[in-house]
N, C-alpha and C positions, 0 to 999 in steps of 0.2 A: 849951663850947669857947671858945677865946680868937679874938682880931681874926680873920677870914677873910681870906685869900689864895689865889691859884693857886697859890702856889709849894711846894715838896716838895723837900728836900736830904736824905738820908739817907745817910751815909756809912759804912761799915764801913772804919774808917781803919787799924786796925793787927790786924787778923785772923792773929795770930802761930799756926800751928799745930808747935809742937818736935817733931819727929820722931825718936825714938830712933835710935840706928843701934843694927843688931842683928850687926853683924860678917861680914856676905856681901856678894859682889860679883858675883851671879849677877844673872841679869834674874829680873823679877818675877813670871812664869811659872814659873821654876823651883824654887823651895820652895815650895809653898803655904803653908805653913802660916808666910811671913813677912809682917805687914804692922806699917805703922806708927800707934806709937800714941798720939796724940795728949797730950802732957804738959800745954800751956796753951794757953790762946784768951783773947787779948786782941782783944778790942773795945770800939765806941763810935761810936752808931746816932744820930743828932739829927735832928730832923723842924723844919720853918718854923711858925712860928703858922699856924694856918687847917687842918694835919693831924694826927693825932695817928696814932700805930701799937704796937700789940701783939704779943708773944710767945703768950700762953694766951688772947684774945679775949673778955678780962673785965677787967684791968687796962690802963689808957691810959697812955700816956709823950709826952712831945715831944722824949725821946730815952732811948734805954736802954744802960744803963751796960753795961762789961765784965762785970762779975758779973752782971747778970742774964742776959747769954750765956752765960755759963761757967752757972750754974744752971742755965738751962734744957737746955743741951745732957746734963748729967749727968742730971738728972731725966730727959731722954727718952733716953737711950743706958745712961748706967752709963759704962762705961770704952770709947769710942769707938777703933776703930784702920781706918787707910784700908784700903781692900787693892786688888789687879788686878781692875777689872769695867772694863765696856763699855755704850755706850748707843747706839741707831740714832737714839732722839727727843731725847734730851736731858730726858725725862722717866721714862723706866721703864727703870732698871740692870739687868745683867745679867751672869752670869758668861760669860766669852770661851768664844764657839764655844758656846752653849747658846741659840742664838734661840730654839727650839721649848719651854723649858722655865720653870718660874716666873721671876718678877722678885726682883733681892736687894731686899731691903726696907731700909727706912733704915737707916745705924747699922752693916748689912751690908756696910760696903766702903766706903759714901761718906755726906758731911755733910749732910744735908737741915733747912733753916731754913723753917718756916712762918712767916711775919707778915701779920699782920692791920693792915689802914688804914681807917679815918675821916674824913668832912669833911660840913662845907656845902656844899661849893660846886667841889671838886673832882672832876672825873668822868675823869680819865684819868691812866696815870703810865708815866713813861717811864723807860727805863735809861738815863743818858748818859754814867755812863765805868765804864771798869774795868782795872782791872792783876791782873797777878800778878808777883810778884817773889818774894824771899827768898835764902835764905844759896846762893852757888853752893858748890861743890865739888870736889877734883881726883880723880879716880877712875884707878889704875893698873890698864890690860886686862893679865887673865890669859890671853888667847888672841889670837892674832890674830883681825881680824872687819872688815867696813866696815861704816863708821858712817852714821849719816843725808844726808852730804854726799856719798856716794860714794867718800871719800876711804877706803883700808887703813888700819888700826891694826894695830901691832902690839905681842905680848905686853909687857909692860914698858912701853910707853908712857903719859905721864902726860895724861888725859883731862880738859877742863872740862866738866862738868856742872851744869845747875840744874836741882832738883826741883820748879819750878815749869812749865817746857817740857812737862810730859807730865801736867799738870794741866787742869782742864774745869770752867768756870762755867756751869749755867745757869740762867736766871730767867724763869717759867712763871706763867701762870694758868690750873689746872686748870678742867675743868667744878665752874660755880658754880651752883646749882640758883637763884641769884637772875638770872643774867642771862639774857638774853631775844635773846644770838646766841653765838653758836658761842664757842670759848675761844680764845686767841690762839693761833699759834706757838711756842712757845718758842724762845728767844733764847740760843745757847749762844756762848761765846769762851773761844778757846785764844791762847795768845802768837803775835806774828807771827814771822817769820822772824827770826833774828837768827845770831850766831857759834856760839850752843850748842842751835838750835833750827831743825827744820824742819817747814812748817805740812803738818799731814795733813792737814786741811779736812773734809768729806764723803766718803762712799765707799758704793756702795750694791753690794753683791756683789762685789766686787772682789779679784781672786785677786794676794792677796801674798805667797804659797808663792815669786814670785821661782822657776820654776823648780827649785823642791825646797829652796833655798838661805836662803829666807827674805829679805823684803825688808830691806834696805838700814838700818842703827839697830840698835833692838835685837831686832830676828825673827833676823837674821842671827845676832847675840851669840849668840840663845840656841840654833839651830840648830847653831852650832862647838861650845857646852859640853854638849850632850847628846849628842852623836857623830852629828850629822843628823838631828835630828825636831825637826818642828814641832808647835805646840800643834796642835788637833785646830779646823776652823772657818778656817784661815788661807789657804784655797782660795776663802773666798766671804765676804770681811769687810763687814759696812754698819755704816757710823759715824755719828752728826747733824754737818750741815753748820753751819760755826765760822764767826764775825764774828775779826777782828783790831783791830778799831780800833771802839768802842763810844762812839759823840760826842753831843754834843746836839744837831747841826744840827736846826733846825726846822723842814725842808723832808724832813728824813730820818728822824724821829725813830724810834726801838725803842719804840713803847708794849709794852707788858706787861703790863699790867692795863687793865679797866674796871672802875670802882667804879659799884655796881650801888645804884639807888632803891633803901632798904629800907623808906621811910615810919616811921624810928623804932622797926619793929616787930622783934622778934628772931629773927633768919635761922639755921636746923635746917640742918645738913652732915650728911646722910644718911651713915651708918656706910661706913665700907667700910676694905679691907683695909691702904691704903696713906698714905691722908693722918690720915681720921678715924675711928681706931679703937676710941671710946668706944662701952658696947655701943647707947646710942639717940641716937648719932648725936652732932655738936657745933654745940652751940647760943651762939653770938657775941652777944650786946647791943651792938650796934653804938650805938644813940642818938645818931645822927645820920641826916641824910638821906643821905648814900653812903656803900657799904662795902664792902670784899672782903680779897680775901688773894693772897697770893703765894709761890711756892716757889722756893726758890733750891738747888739742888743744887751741892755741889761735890763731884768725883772724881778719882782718878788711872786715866785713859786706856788702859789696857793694851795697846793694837793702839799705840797710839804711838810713836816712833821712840827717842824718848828715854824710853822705860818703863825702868829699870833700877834694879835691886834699890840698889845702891848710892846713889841717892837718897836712900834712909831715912835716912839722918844730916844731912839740910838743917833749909831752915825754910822755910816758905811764909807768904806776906804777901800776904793778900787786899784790894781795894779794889772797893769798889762804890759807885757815883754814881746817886741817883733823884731825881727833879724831876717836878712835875705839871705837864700839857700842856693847851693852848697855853700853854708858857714867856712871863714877862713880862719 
């Protein structure tokens, strides 16, 4: 490895995901069988001298190009498309209103990036920024409904929308059989409030039925276009609670990983169903003295306010900021 530093910048600076529009204007509970499906991923990942980070935990980079995202995403999906799921941890997805029943699996509805890190001398890493942005949109309601703000819409009115408002980052470090305490929280962030956005945050059971009416966004939407039903689950909703503002104060800092001693030697990721599915487990060559991994999930939100099908014809523009801690 080259000079050592504390320092760690990893950027996913233009994370373009093009969303088809598929020509509906329903919320996103009501066809299933619409989601979007990803046409390109632009990125570009760079790491500080002193860290290096991996896609497949056998080639090292100090930074990894566009296409080696776009590769790796097609080698582990095929033809990816988002769809409506839901999370209580920010770590294990789920179809709406199905807590009792399996988790979707990558690829299943939302983006999941594993990377792998390396150092001498770095032993902790932190999240210090993140956005989501992308193309807004004007959307004409074909029903009247209220919307997120409380405010009535009505049929014929022309609505601003972004597909980014009903979107969900989060960045995890699962159980690592090399470290020696518990794994962290996971760190999840949704947009803050803004004109075309309002923050759902946390919800642990929380009855959004509204009364029969559906809350207030898009439950309500889709309660008016089905002639009064709600999805099934929307009496006792739990959601993982959301950051707005992802900084580097270094009094405040989001760590997200510990990079874990490995002595040089090469650390065995016991099989299992959800991260590492090779049949005897995945084996990283780290060759260094610290090293672990990290997951980053991204999803579209479906309990959320602004879930609406008419999204699918935006763009979403992910940004993610890591740095190793204590910052210099």
């Amino acid at each position: 490895m080259t000079r050592l530093t504390r320092k760690l910048m990893i950027s996913i600076l233009t994370v373009v995901l093009s969303i088809s529009a598929l020509g509906t204007t329903t919320f996103a509970w009501f066809t299933l069988t619409n989601v979007a499906t990803v046409e390109s991923f632009s990125a570009n990942i760079v790491s500080e001298t002193g860290i290096e980070v991996s896609l497949d935990g056998e080639t090292w980079y100090n930074s990894l190009t566009e296409a080696m995202i776009q590769e790796y995403i097609t080698e582990k999906y095929g033809t990816f498309a988002f769809n409506h799921i839901t999370s209580a941890d920010g770590q294990i997805m789920r179809s709406l209103g199905t807590a009792s029943l399996p988790n979707v699996t990558a690829g299943s509805g939302h983006l999941e990036l594993i990377l792998f890190f390396r150092s001498e001398n770095v032993q902790q890493l932190a999240w210090t920024a993140a956005s989501l942005g992308g193309t807004g949109l004007i959307w004409r309601a074909d029903v009247d409904f209220t919307d997120s703000k409380g405010e009535d819409v009505l049929a014929g009115t022309d609505v601003s929308l972004s597909p980014a408002d009903a979107m969900r980052i989060s960045v995890l470090s699962p159980v690592d059989v090399a470290l020696t305490v518990d794994p962290l929280t996971p760190v999840v962030y949704e947009n803050p409030s803004s004109g075309t956005n309002t923050v759902l945050g946390g919800l642990t059971g929380v009855d959004l039925s509204n009364g029969g009416v559906g809350a207030d966004g898009g439950l309500n939407y889709y309660y008016v276009k089905t002639g009064g039903n709600l999805p099934f689950g929307t009496d006792s909703v739990t959601v993982v609670g959301t950051e707005t503002a992802i900084t580097s104060d270094p009094d405040n800092p989001f760590i997200v990983l510990n990079l874990n001693a490995t002595n040089g030697d090469p650390v065995v990721y016991p099989n299992d169903t959800y991260y590492f599915t090779e049949t005897l487990g995945k084996t990283v060559n780290y060759n260094a003295t610290y090293g672990g991994y990290l997951v980053i999930n991204i999803w579209f939100e479906g309990y959320d306010a602004e879930a609406f099908n008419s999204l699918l014809g935006g763009e979403i523009i992910v940004g993610l900021e890591f740095k190793g801690f204590p910052f210099e």
